[in-house]
C-alpha positions in Angstrom: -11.5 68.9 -114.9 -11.9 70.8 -111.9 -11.5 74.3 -111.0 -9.8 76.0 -108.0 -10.3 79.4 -107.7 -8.8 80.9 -105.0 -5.9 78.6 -104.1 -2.8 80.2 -105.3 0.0 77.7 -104.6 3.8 78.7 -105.1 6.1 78.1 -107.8 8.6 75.8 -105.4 7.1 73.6 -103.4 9.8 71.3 -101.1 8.7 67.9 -100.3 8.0 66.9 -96.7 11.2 65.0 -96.4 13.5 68.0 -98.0 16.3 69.9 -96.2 15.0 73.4 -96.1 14.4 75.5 -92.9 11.2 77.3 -93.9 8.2 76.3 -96.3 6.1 78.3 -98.7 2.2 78.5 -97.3 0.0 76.2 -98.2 -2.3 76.9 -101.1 -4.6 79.6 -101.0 -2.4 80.9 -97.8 -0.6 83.8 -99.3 -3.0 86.7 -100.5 -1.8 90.2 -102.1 -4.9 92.1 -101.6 -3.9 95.7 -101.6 -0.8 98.1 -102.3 1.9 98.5 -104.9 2.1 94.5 -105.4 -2.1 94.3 -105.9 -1.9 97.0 -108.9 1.1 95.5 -110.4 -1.2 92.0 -110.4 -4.5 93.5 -111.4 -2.7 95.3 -114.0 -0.9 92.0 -115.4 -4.4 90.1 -115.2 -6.3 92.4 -116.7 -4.5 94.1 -119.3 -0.9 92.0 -119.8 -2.4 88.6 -120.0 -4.9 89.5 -122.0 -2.1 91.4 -124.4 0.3 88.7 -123.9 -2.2 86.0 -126.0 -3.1 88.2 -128.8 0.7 88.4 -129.0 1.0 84.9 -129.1 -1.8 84.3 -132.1 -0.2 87.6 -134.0 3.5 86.1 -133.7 2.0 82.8 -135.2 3.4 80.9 -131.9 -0.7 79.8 -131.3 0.1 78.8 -135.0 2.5 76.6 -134.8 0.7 74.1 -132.6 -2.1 74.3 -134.8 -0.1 73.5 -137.8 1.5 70.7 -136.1 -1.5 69.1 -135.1 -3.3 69.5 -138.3 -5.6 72.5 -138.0 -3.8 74.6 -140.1 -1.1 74.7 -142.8 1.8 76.3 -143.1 5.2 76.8 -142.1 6.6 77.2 -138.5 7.2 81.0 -137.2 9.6 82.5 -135.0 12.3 81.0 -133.2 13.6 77.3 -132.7 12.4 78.1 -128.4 9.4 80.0 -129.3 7.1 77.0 -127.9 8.3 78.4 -124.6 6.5 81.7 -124.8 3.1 79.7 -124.4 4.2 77.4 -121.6 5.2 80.8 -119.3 2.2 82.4 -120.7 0.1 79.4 -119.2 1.9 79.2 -115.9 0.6 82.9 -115.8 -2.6 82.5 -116.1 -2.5 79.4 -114.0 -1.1 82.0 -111.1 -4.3 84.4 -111.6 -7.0 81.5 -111.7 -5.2 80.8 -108.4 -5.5 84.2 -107.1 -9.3 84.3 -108.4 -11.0 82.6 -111.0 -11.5 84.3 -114.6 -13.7 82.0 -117.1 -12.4 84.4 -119.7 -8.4 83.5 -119.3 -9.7 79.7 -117.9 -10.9 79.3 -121.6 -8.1 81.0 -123.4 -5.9 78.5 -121.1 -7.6 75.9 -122.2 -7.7 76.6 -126.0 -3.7 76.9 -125.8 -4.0 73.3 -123.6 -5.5 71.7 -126.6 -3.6 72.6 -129.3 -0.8 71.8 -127.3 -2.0 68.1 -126.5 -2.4 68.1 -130.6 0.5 68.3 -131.5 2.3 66.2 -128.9 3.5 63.0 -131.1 3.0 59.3 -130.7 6.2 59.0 -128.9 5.8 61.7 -126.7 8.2 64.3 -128.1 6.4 67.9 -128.3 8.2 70.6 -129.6 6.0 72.8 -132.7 9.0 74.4 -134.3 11.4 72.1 -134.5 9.0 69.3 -135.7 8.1 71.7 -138.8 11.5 72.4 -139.3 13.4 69.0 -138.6 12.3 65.9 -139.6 11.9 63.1 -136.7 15.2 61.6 -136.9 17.0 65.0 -135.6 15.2 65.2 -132.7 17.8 66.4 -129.9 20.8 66.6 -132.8 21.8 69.8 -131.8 21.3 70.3 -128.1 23.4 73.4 -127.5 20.8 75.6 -129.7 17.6 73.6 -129.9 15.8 74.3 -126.8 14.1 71.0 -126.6 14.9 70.5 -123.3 14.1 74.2 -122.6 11.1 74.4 -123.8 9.6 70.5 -122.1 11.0 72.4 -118.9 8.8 75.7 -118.8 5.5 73.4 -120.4 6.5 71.1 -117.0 6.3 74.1 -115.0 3.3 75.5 -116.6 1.7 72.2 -116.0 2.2 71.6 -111.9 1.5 75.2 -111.7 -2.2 74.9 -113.6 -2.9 71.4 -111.6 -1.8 72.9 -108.4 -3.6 76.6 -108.3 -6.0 76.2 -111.2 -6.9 72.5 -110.8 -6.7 72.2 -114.4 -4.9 68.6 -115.4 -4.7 68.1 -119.3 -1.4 69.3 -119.6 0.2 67.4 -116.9 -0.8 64.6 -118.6 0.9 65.9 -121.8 3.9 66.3 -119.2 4.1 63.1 -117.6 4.1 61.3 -121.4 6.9 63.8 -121.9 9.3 62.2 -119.1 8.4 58.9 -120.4 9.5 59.7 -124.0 12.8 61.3 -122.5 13.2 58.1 -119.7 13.5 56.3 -123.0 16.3 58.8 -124.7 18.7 60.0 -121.9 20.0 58.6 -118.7 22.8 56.7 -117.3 22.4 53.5 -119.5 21.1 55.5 -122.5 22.5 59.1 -123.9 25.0 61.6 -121.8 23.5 64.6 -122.8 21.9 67.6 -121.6 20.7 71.0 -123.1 22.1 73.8 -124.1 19.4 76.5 -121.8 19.5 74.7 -118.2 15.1 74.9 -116.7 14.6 71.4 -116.9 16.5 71.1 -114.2 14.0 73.1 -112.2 11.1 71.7 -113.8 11.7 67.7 -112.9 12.7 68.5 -109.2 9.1 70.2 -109.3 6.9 67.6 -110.9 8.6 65.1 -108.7 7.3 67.3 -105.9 3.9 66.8 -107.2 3.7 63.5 -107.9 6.0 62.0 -105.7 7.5 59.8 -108.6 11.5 58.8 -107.9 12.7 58.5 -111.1 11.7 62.3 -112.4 14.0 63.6 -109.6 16.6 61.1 -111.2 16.3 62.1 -114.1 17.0 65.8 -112.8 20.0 65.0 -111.1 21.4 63.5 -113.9 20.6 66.1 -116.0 22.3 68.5 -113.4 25.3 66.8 -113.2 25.9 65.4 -116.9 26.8 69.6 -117.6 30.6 70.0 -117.2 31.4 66.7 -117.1 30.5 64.3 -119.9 28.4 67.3 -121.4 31.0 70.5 -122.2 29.6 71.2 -125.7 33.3 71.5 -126.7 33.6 72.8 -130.4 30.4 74.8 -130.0 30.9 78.6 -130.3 31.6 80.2 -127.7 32.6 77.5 -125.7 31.7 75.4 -122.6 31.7 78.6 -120.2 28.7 79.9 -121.9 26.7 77.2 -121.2 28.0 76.8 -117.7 30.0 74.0 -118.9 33.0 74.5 -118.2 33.2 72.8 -114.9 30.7 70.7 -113.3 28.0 72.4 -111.3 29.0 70.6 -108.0 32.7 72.3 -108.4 32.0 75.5 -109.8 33.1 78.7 -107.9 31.4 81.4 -110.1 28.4 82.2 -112.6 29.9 82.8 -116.3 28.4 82.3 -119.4 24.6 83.5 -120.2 23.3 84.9 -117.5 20.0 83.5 -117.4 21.2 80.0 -118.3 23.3 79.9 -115.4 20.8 81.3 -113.0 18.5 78.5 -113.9 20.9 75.7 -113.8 21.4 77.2 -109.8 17.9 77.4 -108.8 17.8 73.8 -109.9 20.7 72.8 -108.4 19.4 74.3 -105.4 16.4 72.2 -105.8 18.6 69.2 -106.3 20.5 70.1 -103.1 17.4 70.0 -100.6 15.6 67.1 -102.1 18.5 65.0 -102.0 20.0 66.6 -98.6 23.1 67.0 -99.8 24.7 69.7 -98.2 27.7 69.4 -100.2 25.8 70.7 -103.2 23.9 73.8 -101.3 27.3 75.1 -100.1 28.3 75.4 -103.5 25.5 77.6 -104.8 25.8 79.7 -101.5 28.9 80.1 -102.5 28.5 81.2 -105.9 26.1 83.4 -105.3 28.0 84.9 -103.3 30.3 85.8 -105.3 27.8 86.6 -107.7 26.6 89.5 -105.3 30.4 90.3 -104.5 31.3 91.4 -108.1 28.9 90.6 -110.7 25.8 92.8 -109.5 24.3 95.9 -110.6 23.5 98.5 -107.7 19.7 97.6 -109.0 20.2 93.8 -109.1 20.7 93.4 -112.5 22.5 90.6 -113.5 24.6 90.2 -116.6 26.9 92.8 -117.9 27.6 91.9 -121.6 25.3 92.5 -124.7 27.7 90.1 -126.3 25.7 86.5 -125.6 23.6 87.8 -122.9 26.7 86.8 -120.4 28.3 87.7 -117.7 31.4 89.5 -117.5 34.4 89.3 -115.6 34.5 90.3 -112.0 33.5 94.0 -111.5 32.8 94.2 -115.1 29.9 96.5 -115.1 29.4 99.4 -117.5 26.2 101.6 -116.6 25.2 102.8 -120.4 26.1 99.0 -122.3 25.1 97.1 -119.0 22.6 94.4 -120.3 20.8 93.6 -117.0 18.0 91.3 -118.8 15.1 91.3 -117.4 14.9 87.6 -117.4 18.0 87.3 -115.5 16.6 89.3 -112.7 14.1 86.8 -112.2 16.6 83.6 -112.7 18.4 85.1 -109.7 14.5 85.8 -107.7 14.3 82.0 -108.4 17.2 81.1 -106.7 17.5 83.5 -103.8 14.7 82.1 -102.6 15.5 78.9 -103.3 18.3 79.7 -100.9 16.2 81.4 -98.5 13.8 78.7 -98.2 16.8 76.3 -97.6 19.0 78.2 -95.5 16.4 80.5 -93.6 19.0 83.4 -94.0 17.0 87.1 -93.6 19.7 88.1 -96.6 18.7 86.1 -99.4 15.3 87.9 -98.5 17.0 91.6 -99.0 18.5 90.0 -102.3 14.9 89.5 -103.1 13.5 92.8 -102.2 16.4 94.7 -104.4 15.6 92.6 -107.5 12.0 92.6 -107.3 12.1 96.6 -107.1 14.7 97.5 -109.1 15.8 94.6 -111.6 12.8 93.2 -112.5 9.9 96.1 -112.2 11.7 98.4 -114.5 11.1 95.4 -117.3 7.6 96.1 -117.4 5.5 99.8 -117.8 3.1 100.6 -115.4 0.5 99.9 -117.8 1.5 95.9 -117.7 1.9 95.9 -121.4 5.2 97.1 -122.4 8.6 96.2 -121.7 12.6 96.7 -121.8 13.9 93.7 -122.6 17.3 95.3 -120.9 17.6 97.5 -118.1 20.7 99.4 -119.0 21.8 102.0 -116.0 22.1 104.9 -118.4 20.8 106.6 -121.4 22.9 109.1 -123.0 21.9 112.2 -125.3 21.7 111.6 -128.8 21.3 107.7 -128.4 20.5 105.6 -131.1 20.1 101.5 -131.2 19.6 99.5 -134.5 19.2 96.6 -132.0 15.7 96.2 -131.2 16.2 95.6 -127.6 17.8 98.8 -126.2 16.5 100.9 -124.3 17.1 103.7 -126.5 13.6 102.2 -128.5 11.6 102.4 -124.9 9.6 100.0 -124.3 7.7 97.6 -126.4 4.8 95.3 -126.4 6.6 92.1 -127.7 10.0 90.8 -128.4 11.0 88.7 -132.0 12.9 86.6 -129.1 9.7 87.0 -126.5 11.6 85.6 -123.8 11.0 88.7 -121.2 7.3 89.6 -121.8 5.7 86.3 -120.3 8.2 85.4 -117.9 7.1 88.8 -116.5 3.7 87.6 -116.4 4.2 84.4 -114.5 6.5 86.1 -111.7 3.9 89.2 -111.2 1.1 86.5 -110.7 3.2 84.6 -108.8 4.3 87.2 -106.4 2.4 86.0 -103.1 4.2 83.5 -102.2 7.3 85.7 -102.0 6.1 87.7 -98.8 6.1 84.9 -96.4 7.0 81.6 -95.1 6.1 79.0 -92.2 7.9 76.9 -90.0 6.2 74.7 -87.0 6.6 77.5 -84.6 4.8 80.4 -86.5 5.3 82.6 -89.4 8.5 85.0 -91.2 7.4 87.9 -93.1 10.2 88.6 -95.8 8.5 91.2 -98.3 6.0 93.7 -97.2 2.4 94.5 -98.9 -0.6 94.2 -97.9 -2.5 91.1 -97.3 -3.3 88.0 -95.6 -0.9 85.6 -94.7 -1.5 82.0 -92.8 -0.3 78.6 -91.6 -1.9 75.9 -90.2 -5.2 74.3 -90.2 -7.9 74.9 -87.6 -7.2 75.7 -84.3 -3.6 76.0 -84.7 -3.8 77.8 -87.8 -2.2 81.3 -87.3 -3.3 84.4 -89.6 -1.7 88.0 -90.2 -3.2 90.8 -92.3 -0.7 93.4 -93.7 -1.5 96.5 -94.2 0.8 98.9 -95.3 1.7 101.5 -98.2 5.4 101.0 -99.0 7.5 101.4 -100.6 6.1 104.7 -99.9 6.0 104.4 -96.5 7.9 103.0 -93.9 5.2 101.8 -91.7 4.4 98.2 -91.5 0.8 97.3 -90.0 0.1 93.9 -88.8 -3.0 92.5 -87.3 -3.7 89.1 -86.1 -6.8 87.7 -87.2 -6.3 84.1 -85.9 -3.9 82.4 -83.6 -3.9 78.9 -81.6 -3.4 79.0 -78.0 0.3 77.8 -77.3 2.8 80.6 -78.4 3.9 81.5 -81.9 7.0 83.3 -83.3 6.2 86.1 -85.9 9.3 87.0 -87.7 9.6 90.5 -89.5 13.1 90.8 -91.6 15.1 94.3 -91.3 16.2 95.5 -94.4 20.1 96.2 -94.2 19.2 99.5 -95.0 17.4 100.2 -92.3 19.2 98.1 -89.6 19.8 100.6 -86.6 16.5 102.5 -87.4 13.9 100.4 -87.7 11.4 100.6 -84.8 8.7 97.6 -83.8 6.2 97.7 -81.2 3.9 94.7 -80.5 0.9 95.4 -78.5 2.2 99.2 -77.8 5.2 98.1 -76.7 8.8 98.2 -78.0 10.4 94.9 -79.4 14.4 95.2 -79.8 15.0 95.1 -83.6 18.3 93.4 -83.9 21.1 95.3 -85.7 23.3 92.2 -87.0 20.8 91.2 -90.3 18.3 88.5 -88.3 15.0 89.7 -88.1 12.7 90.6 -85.6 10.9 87.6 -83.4 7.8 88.4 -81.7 7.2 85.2 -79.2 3.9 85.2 -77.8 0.5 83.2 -77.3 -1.3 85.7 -79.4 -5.3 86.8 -79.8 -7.1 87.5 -82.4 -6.5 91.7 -82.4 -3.2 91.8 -81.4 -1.2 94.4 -83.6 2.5 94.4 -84.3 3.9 97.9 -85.9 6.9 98.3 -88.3 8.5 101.2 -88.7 11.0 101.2 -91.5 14.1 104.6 -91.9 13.1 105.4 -95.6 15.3 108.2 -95.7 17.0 108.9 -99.0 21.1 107.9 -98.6 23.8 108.0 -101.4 25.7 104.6 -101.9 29.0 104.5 -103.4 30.6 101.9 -105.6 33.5 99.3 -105.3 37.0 101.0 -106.3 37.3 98.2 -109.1 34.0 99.3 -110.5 35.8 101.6 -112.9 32.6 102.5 -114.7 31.0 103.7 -111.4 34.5 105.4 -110.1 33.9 109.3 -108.6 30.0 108.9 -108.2 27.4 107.8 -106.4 23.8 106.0 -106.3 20.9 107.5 -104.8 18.2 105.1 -102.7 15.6 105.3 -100.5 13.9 102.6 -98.8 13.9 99.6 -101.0 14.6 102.1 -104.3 17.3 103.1 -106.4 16.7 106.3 -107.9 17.3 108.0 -111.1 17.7 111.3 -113.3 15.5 111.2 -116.5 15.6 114.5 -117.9 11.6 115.0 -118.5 11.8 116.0 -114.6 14.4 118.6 -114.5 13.7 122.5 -115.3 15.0 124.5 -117.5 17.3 123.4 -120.2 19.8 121.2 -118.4 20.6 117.7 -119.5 21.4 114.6 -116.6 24.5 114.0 -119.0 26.1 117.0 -117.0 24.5 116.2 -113.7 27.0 116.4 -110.7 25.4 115.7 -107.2 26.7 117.6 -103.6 26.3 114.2 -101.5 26.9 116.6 -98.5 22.8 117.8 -99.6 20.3 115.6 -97.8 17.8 114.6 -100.4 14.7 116.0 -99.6 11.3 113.9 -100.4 8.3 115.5 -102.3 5.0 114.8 -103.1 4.0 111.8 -104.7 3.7 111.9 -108.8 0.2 111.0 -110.0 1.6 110.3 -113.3 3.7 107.6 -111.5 1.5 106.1 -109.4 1.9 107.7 -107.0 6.1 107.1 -107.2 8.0 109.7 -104.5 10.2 112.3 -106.2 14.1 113.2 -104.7 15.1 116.9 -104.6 18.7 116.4 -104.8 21.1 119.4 -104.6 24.2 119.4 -107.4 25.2 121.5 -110.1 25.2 121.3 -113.9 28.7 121.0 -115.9 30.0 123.1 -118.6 32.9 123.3 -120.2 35.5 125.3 -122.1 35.3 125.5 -125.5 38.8 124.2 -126.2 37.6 120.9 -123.7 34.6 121.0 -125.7 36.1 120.5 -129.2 38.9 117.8 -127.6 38.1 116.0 -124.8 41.3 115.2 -123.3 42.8 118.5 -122.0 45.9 118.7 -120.2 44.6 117.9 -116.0 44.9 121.0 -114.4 45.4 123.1 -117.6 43.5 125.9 -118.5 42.0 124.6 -121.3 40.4 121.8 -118.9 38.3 124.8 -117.7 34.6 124.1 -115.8 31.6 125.8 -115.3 29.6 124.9 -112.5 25.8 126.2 -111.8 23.9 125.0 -109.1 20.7 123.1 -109.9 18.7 120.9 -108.0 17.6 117.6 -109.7 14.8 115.6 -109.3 15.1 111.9 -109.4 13.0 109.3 -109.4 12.5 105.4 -108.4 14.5 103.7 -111.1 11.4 101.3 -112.0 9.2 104.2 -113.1 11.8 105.7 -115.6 10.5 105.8 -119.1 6.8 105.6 -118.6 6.2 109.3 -120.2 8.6 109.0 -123.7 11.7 107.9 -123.2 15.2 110.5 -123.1 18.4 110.9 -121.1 18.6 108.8 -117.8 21.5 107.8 -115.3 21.6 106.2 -112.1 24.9 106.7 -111.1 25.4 110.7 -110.3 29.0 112.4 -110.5 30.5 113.8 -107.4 30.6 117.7 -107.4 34.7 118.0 -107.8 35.0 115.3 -109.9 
């Protein structure tokens, strides 16, 4: 074996001869070194990997293997999928040994790497619960529920991600045996079946990347494409829609079903798409998600409206105090938007990005790096009580009976370099902004950028070139939409024209080592308001600043006022404060409003007459104090809301 410290490769890696417009760096390119991204990672490393594995031994998942390969005895724990909680735990720590090597998490890798390869059977097949559960001959018998599938496609992932940044091979030999054993179960001559949980989908288009070997992206596509047609799972409860059945992937027009499921089965077929050029294919997930931003998104970017199978509603079907959200969904949809962006080259799959990272998928995780909300639910009422485990009405928690959220957290935190930029032949496109180092090409033509910046806090964007070839480059910076017609950019002193219409700013020049480009982003607070069909949102508003949604959590309000009654004066410019220590350093809202009271008849039946007297209300002015959505139930957990009444409401 050999080890690679310091050569973080990304998760999606196109082949030379695929139809995308820009490419991830190379390995080792893309460098978080500083900044709200570099504690989010050094927490992770440090503290949630390291919790993450003693969760894995104390849930008995390390146990399974062990008992399959013949270390132990006993009987399999947890759930039918809980193999997979290992697999995204490794392609964490395969991410950090990337970023810079750690013999402590190298050996704990490597200890899970073995007990894995032990219980991997003659065959091939691999799957510790359901081979102490089922005996041999019901291997894939129930592939709507089983997982197998599932589970070979986040070990797949886990393994190109450890040979690629950690140089660490033994488990993609365990994978490679894998696609034999399935190239001798399913395919065209052989069964028309596919899983229940698309990911293998992603995970073949990716080891075919790595090894270059035809017949893994074959078996991919026909994966892909036997869902919705030969493979409906009719007379399964609840029905083909929730496994994105109902209709083949190449016709579909919308997401339905489980949300994360069908976010997966996207990102691969966007995979699918730019391997196999076929444009056909990539205008269809365009266009669904598309229409997946139009009227099945959360103002934060969650995705996923219904506690009821994890699914998605119907269109504008999004209730603020039951809205699911799942953490895991938020990253499904990461996954694909930049499987777009990498495709299409489009700055708005980029913003799409920047409002899930922020606000979909940081709230899943404490500042700590150890707990987590398994939902992300827009509102907390007073009073609120859960019996299930996953509401936020518990806070958050250190590990999940269905640990789905938890390590998939880990991978994308470790992960998130190679989300900030991308490379084309003619120079480089910065898409997310922290601070770090950020490169393409070899030698004299390579071309290096070091970020520095403190946003989301700030607005200002700092960019120095530390290397640059001699024929002219193009440095691209996007423009958030919310800034568009305020964003400023100088480049050696001098303005640059930041374009208005959503494509980002170009800097063309044959640039030295010294020149500095400037950002300067509007991160002044604005209200948004909602869709008329979004009933639950009707007669309010959001509150953002930069990148940010905001929200009221009563710890931060004075006096003896709950954000139940909370109505907002949107006419009342927010007003910035001082940065909360307790939050990291998070930037508080002053927002002007009022607290609601009303009559005591109203008050023992809610439904007074409109416009009657007994419909009489109180109103006394308060100012609230909101803060960034992500930080909200770090200090205990109470009443919270996102979306504010209007005063007059």
């Amino acid at each position: 074996m050999t080890t690679s410290p310091n050569t973080l490769a990304a998760p999606a890696v196109p082949t030379a001869q695929a139809a995308v417009t820009l490419r991830p760096l190379q390995p080792g390119a893309a460098q978080i070194t500083g900044g709200f991204w570099h504690t989010r990672q050094q927490r992770n490393r440090t503290a949630g990997l390291r919790s993450g594995y003693e969760q894995l031994e104390a849930s008995g998942t390390f146990r399974n293997f062990r008992i399959v390969g013949g270390a132990e005895q006993g009987e399999a724990s947890g759930m039918i999928f809980q193999d997979s909680d290992v697999y995204k735990w490794l392609e964490a720590v395969a991410f950090e040994l990337g970023r810079e090597d750690d013999p402590e998490l190298r050996g704990m890798a490597r200890e899970a790497i073995a007990m894995i390869a032990g219980a991997q059977q003659e065959d091939g097949y691999l799957n510790a619960v359901h081979t102490l559960r089922h005996s041999p001959d019901e291997h894939y018998s129930h592939m709507a529920w089983n997982h197998e599938l599932y589970c070979y496609g986040h070990l797949i992932q886990a393994a190109v991600a450890l040979s690629r940044s950690a140089g660490e091979q033994e488990l993609l030999d365990v994978s490679l045996r894998i696609v034999d054993h399935l190239r001798t179960v399913f395919g065209p001559e052989l069964r028309h079946s596919t899983d229940g949980h698309p990911v293998i989908e992603m995970a073949l288009v990716e080891l075919f990347r790595l090894t270059g070997r035809e017949e893994i992206k074959d078996l991919a596509r026909f994966f892909l494409d036997m869902r919705g047609g030969e493979e409906r799972f009719d007379g399964v409860n609840p029905g083909p829609g929730y496994f994105s059945a109902a209709v083949p992937v190449r016709e579909a027009r919308t997401v339905e079903g489980h949300a994360v499921r069908a976010l997966y089965l996207f990102a691969g077929a966007t995979d699918q798409a730019v391997e196999d050029d076929d444009a056909a294919l990539l205008a269809t997930t365009e266009s669904v998600f598309a229409d997946l931003l139009a009227s099945k998104t959360y103002v934060t970017g969650g995705m996923g409206a219904r506690w009821d199978w994890e699914a998605f509603g119907d269109p504008f079907e999004m209730t603020t105090d039951r809205g699911y959200a799942e953490t895991c969904a938020a990253i499904g949809a990461i996954q694909w938007a930049w499987r777009l962006l990498l495709a299409t080259g489009k700055s708005h799959y980029a913003d799409v990005i920047e409002r899930l990272l922020f606000n979909a998928f940081l709230p899943g995780v404490s500042l700590a790096g150890t707990e987590y909300f398994y939902v992300n639910s827009l509102q907390l009422r007073e009073g609120a009580t859960a019996d299930e485990g996953r509401s936020i009405a518990h806070g958050r928690r250190g590990w999940f009976d269905c640990a789905c959220c938890p390590p998939n957290i880990m991978r994308t935190v470790a992960s998130l370099d190679h989300l900030a930029a991308t490379a084309t032949a003619d120079g480089l496109q910065l898409h997310q902004y922290a601070s770090g180092t950020w490169s393409t090409g070899e030698g004299p033509d390579a071309l290096s950028i070091r970020v520095t910046t403190d946003y989301p806090v700030d607005g200002r964007v700092h960019l120095e070139v530390l290397q640059a070839p001699a024929e002219e480059r193009t440095v691209s910076l996007r423009i958030p939409a919310w800034s568009r017609g305020s964003a400023a950019v100088t480049f050696r002193g001098q303005p640059v024209p930041a374009p208005f219409d959503g494509s980002p700013a170009e800097i063309r020049a044959a640039f030295t080592a010294g020149d500095v480009i400037e950002l300067d982003l509007d991160l002044s607070p604005r209200f948004v308001g909602a869709h008329h069909r979004l009933d639950a949102s009707r007669g309010a508003v959001a509150l953002e600043r930069g990148p940010l949604v905001y929200a009221l959590e009563n710890g931060d309000q004075e006096g003896a006022v709950s954000v139940d009654d909370a109505a907002v004066d949107p006419d009342q410019a927010p007003v910035a404060g001082d940065p909360l220590p307790a939050l990291d350093g998070a930037v508080p809202l002053a927002v002007g409003g009022s607290t609601v009271a009303v009559s005591a008849a109203a008050a023992a039946w809610p439904y007074p007459a409109h416009g009657g007297p007994d419909a009489e209300v109180t109103r006394t002015p308060v100012t609230w104090t909101a803060i960034p959505y992500y930080a909200w139930g770090n200090r205990g957990v109470g009443p919270m809301r996102v979306w504010l009444p209007l005063e007059g409401d």
